[in-house]
C-alpha positions as CSV (number, residue, x, y, z in Angstrom):
1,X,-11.7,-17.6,16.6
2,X,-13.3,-14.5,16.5
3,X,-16.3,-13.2,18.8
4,X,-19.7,-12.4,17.6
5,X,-18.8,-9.0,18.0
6,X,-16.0,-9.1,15.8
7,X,-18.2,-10.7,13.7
8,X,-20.8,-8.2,13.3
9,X,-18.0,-5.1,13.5
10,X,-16.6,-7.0,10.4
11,X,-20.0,-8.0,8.5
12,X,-21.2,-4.0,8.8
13,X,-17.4,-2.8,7.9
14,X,-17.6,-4.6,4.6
15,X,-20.5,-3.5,3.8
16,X,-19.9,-0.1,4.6
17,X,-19.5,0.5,0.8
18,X,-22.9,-0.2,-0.2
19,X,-24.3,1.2,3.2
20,X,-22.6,4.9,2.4
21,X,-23.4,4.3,-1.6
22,X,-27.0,4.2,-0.5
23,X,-27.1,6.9,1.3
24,X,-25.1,9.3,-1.3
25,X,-27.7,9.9,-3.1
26,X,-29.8,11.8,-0.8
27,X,-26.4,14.2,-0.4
28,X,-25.2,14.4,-3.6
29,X,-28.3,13.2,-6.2
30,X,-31.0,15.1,-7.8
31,X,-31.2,16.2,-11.2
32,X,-32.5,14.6,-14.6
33,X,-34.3,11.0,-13.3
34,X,-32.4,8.0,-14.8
35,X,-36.1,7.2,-16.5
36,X,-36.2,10.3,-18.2
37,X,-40.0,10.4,-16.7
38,X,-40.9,7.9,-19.0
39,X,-43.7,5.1,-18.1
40,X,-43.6,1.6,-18.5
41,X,-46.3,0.0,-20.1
42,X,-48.7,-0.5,-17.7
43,X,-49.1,3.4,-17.5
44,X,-46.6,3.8,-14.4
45,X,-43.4,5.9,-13.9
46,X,-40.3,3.2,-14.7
47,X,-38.3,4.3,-12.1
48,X,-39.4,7.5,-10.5
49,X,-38.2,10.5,-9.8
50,X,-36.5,9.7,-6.8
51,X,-33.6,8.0,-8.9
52,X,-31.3,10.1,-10.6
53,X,-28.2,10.1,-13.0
54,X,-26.2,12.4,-10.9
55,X,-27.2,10.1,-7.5
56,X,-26.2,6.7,-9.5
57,X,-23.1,7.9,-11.1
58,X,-21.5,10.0,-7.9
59,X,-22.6,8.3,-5.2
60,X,-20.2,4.9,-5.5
61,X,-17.4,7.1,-6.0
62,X,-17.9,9.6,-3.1
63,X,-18.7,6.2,-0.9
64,X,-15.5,4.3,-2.7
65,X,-13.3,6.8,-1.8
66,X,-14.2,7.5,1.5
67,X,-14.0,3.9,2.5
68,X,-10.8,3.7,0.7
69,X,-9.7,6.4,3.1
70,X,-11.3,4.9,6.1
71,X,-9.3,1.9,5.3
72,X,-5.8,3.5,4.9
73,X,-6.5,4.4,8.4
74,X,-7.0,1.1,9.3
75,X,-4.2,0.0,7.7
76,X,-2.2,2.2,9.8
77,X,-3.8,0.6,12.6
78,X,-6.0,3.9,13.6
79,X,-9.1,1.8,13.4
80,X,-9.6,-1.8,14.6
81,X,-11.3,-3.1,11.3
82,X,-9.7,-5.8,8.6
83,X,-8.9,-4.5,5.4
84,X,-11.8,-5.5,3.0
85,X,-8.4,-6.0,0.2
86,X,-5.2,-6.9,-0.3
87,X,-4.3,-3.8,-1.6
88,X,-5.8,0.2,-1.1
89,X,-6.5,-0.3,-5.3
90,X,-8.1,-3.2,-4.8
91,X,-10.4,-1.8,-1.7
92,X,-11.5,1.0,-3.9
93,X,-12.1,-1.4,-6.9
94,X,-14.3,-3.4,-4.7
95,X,-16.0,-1.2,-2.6
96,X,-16.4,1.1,-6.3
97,X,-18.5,-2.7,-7.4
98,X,-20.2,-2.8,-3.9
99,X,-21.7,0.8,-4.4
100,X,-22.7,0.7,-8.0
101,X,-24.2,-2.8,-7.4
102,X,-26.1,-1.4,-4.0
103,X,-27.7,1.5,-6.3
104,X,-28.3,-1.2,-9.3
105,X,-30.2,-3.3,-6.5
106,X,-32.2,-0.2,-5.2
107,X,-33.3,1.2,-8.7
108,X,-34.4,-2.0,-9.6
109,X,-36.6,-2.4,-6.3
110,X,-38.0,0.3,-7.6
111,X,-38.8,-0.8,-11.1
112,X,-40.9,-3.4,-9.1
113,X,-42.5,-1.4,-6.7
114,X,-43.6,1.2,-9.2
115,X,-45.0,-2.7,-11.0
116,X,-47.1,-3.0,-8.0
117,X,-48.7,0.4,-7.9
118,X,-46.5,1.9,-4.6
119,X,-45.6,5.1,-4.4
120,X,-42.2,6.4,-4.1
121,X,-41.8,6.4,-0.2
122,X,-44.2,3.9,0.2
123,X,-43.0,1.4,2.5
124,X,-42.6,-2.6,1.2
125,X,-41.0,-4.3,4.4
126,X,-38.1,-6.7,3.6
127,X,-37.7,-5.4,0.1
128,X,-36.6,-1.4,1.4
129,X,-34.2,-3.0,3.3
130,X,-32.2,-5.8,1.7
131,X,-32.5,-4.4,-2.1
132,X,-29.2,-2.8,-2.2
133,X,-27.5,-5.5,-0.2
134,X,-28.4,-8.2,-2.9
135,X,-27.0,-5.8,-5.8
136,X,-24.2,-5.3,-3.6
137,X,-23.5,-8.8,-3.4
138,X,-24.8,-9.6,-7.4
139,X,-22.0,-7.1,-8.5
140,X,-19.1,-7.9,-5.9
141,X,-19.4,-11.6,-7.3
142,X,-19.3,-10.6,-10.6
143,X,-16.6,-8.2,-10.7
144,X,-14.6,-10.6,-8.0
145,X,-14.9,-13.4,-10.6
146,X,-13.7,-11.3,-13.4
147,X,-10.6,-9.8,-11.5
148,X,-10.0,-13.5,-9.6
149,X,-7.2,-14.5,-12.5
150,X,-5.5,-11.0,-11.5
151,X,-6.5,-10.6,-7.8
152,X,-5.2,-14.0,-7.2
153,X,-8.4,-15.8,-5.6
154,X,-12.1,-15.0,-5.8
155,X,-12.0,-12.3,-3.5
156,X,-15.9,-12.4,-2.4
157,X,-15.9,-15.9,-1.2
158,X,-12.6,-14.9,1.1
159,X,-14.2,-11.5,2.4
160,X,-18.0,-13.0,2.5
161,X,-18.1,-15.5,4.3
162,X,-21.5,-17.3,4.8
163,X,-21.1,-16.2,8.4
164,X,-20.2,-12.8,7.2
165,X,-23.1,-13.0,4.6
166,X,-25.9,-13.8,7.2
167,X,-24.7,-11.4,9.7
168,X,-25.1,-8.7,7.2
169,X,-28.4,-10.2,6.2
170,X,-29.5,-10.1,9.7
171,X,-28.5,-6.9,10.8
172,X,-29.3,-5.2,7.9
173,X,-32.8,-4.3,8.0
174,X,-32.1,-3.1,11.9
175,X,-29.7,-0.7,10.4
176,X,-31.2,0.8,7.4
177,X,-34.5,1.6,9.8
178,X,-32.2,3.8,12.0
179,X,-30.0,5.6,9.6
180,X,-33.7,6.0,7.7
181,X,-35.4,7.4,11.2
182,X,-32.2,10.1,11.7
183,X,-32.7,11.2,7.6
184,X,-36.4,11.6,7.9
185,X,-35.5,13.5,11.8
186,X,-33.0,15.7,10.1
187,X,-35.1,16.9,7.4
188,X,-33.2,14.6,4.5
189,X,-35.7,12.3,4.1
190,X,-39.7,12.3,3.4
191,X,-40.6,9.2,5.4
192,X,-38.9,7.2,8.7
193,X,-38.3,4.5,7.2
């Protein structure tokens, strides 16, 4: 039985895609705004400006592949994690759903925080935190239950665990307030948090 550190080493390590799919952005975004600067009808940016084409269509990739990679060396037993997929195709297919679904789950945070008149950069506890994780998840079921016929299983409910799901729930927010404080200390982001 594994060890609550396992656990949490595990939790974060399939995650990991959605973690460095959120953080791409900031790296390798900017550009034209995915809401063309259009307003919604109650007078307020859709989106905002902070959400862009080139950040949403790169970023998954550039996180997909690098966790791919990261995984071959575990595979080769380099690094102590579990492979998040039977097969290196199947990690990138996955980890490609994880990191488009963390982004989908972030912009639309934002469609509902721009709803209730913040800012972008204003801070909405809970919600900054846990957005991407939920379209993380939303997607990774999704494309797990379309591939399951192929894959041979429904891949989420083998790799997330409700143990695993929790964990990741849990530790989350902890996470995302540090890697958050070192942007904003680093000059990559406008606010700690």
């Amino acid at each position: 039985m594994a060890g609550p550190g396992t656990t949490l080493v595990t939790a974060l390590w399939f995650l990991l895609p959605a973690y460095l799919a959120n953080m791409a952005p900031v790296f390798v975004g900017g550009g034209a705004p995915m809401d063309g600067g259009r307003v919604w009808r109650d007078g307020r940016r859709i989106l905002g400006a902070g959400k862009t084409w080139r950040g949403f269509l790169l970023a998954p990739p550039v996180a997909a592949l690098l966790y791919t990679g990261l995984e071959a060396l575990a595979r080769a037993g380099w690094l102590p994690f579990p492979p998040l997929a039977a097969t290196p195709a199947w990690t990138f297919a996955f980890a490609l759903a994880l990191g488009y679904g963390a982004l989908f789950g972030d912009a639309m945070e934002s469609f509902f925080k721009r709803r209730l008149g913040k800012e972008r950069g204003a801070r909405w506890l809970g919600f900054d935190q846990l957005d991407f994780v939920l379209g993380a998840w939303i997607l990774a079921i999704l494309v797990s239950t379309v591939v399951a016929p192929v894959y041979g299983g429904v891949w989420f409910v083998a790799a997330f665990t409700p143990v695993i799901l929790l964990v990741q729930l849990l530790a989350t927010p902890a996470l995302h307030l540090i890697v958050n404080w070192i942007g904003f200390k680093i000059g990559k982001k406008d606010v700690p948090w």
